[in-house]
N, C-alpha and C positions, 0 to 999 in steps of 0.2 A: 633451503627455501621450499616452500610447499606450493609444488607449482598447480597443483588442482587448482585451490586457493587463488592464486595470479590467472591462470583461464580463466576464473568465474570472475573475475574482477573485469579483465580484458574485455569480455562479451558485455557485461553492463558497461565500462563505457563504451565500445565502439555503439552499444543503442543511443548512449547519453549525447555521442558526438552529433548522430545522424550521417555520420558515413557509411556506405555501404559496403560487406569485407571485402568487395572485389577491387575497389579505393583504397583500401588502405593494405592491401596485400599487394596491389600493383608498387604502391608508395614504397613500400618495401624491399620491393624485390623477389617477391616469394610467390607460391600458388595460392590463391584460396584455400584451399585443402589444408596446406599448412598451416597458414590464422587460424581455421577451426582447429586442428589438433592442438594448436598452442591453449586455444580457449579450452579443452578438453584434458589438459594438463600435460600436454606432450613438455619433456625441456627445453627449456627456452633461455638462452644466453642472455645475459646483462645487457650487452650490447645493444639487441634487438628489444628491451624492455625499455634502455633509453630510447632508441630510435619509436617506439611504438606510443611512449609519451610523452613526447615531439610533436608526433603524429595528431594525439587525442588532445593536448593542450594541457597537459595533468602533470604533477609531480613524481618520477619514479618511483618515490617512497610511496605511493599510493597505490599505485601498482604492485607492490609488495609486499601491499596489507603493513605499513609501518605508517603509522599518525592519524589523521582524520581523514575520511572520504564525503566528497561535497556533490553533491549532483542536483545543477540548476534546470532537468528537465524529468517528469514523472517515470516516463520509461526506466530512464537508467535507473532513478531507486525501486523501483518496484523489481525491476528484474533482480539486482541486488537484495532487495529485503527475501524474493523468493529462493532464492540461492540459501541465504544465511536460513529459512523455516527449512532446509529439508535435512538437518542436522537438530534444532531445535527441539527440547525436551519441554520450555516451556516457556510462554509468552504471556506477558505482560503490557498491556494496552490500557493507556491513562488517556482520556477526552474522544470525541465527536460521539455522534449518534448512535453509529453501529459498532459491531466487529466483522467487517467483511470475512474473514474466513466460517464466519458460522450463519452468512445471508443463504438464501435461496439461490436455485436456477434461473426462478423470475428476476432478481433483484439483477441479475447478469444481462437477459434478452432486453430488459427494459431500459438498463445503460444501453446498450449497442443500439438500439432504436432511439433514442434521444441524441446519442451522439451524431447518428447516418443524418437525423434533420440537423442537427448543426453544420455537422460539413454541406449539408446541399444547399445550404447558404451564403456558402463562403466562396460564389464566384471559382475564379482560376486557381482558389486553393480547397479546392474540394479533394481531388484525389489526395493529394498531401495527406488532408484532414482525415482522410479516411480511413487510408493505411495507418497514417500512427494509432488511431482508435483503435484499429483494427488489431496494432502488436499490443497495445496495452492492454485490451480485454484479453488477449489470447492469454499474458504473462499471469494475470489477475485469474481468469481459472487453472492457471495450472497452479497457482497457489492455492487453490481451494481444492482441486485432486489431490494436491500433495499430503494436505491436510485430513479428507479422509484419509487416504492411507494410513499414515502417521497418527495423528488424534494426539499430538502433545497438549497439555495442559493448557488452559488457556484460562485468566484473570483481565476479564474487561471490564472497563468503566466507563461508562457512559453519563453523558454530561446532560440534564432535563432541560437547560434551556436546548439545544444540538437537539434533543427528540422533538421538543414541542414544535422548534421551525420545521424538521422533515414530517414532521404531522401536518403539519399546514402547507407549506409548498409543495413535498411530493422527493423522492429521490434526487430530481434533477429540474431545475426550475430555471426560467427564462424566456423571454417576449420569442424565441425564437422558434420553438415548441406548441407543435399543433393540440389542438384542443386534445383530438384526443392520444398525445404521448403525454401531454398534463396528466390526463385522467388516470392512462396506465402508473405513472409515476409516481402519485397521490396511492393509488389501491396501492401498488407495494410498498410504501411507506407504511401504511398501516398493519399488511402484510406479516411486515417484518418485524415492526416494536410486537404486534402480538408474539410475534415466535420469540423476542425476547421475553415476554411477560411470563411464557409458560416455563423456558428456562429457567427462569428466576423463580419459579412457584418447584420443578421439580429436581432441580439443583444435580445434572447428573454427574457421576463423576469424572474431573477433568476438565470440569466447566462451569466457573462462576462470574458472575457479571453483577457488578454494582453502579446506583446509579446514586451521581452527585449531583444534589442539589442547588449549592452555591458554585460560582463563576468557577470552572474547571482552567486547569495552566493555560495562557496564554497559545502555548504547541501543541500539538499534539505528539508522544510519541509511545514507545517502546522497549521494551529491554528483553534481548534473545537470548536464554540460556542452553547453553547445550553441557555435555561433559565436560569439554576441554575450555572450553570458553564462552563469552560472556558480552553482547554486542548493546550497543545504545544507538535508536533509530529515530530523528529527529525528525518530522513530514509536515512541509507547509502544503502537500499536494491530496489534495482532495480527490474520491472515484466519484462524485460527482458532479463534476467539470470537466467539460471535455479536454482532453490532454494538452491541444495545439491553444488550450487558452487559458495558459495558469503557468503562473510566472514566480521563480520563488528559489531558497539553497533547501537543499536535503541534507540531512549531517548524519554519517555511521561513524562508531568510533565504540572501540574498544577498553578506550582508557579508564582505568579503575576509578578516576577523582569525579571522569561525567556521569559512570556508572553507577557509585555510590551517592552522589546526590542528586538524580533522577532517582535511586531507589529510595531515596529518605521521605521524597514528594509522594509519590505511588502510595507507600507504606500509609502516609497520613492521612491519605484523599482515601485509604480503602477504610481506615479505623474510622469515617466519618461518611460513610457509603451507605447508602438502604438497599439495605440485600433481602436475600429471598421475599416470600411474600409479599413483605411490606413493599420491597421494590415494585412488584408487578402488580400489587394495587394500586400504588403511583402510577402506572405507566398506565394501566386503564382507565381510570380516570380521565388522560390524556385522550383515550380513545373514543371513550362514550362522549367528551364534550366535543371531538373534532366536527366541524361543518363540511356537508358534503362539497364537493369541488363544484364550482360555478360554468 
């Protein structure tokens, strides 16, 4: 067993469950201290791996990295998906607007500014609201630090209907949102399709991005290549939306049969992609006709 592998699993779900590890380490029997070393790849007995998926409501076999892993709340896949990028040689992203690992620092402050007026909406579920916002952005930049670091290869494809709405709506849209986080979320909208346009105009290496014109897959997902293996990342979870209000399964899986046709799809949607230039003279286009924010 590779028990790195089973702690990094462990930590995404104890996020996914919403229990805290001092709840689920009491449940146990054990210190704190120990849950974390377990999530940190200390050995960890069968026993306590049923007992631990009991606990979370999940299959052992998922905790052991055998069959499909399902996560019905954003945290637990995100922290998941950032686990599986810091081994990845190279990514592969089919549909929405962006590639968050190659957005800005703005495109980060102005989530966490959109989300804080969401939760101060939300009555006696504010704190809640907040905190989770709060682990989500943290997980989401440390995947974008990891990502400098590293600089694995990255093939995104972006979907022009997906840019035109974030052209118009703004990063994060909703009656909920003071005029002016609209306005912020509008400017880095535009922001950021430009930082695509130039990408695509100067193609650096390790970094291509194509944009599809006709109705992109119904999912959005991924496939993570590393040395040894090879993951498929299935996301009905949008950045954004604020965390506490998006409802939906996340699917990772390893298996060769999802893997190779999710790769069949990717392959066809890139032969039929407007790259370089021509891409970013689409996307400005987009740019020069957008209407200032109201």
């Amino acid at each position: 067993m590779r028990f790195t592998e089973i702690g990094q699993q462990l930590r995404a779900y104890r996020l996914e469950s919403g229990l805290r590890a001092e709840e689920i380490a009491a449940r146990l029997g054990v210190s704190r201290a120990a849950l974390y070393r377990y999530e940190k790849g200390e050995v960890i007995k069968l026993d306590t791996i049923k007992r631990l998926a009991e606990l979370l409501k999940i299959s052992p076999l998922s905790l052991l990295g055998i069959g499909v892993e399902y996560y019905n709340r954003p945290i637990g896949y995100f922290e998941r998906v950032r686990q599986i990028e810091e081994t990845a040689d190279q990514v592969l992203q089919l549909a929405g607007p962006l590639c968050y690992l190659t957005t800005s620092d703005a495109y980060d402050n102005a989530l966490s500014e959109a989300f804080e007026e969401t939760a101060d909406q939300a009555g006696a579920e504010r704190m809640a609201l907040r905190s989770m916002a709060e682990q989500v952005l943290g997980i989401l930049a440390a995947r974008k630090r990891m990502y400098a670091m590293r600089r694995p290869s990255i093939i995104a494809m972006v979907s022009l209907p997906a840019v035109q709405r974030l052209i118009e709506v703004g990063i994060v849209s909703g009656p909920h949102l003071s005029d002016r986080a609209r306005r912020i979320c509008r400017d880095v909208a535009l922001s950021e399709i430009e930082n695509i346009a130039n990408l695509m105009e100067t193609e650096p290496m390790g970094l291509q991005f194509g944009l599809l014109a006709s109705s992109p897959p119904s999912s959005s997902f991924k496939i993570l290549r590393a040395r040894d293996r090879v993951s498929l990342a299935i996301n009905p979870f949008r950045t954004d939306t604020h965390p506490g209000a998006q409802t939906g399964v996340a699917m990772i899986t390893g298996a060769d049969e999802a893997v190779a046709a999710h790769q069949r799809v990717a392959e066809a949607s890139w032969r039929e992609a407007i790259k370089g230039p021509s891409g970013a003279g689409r996307l400005r286009q987009l740019l020069n006709v957008a209407s200032p924010v109201s």
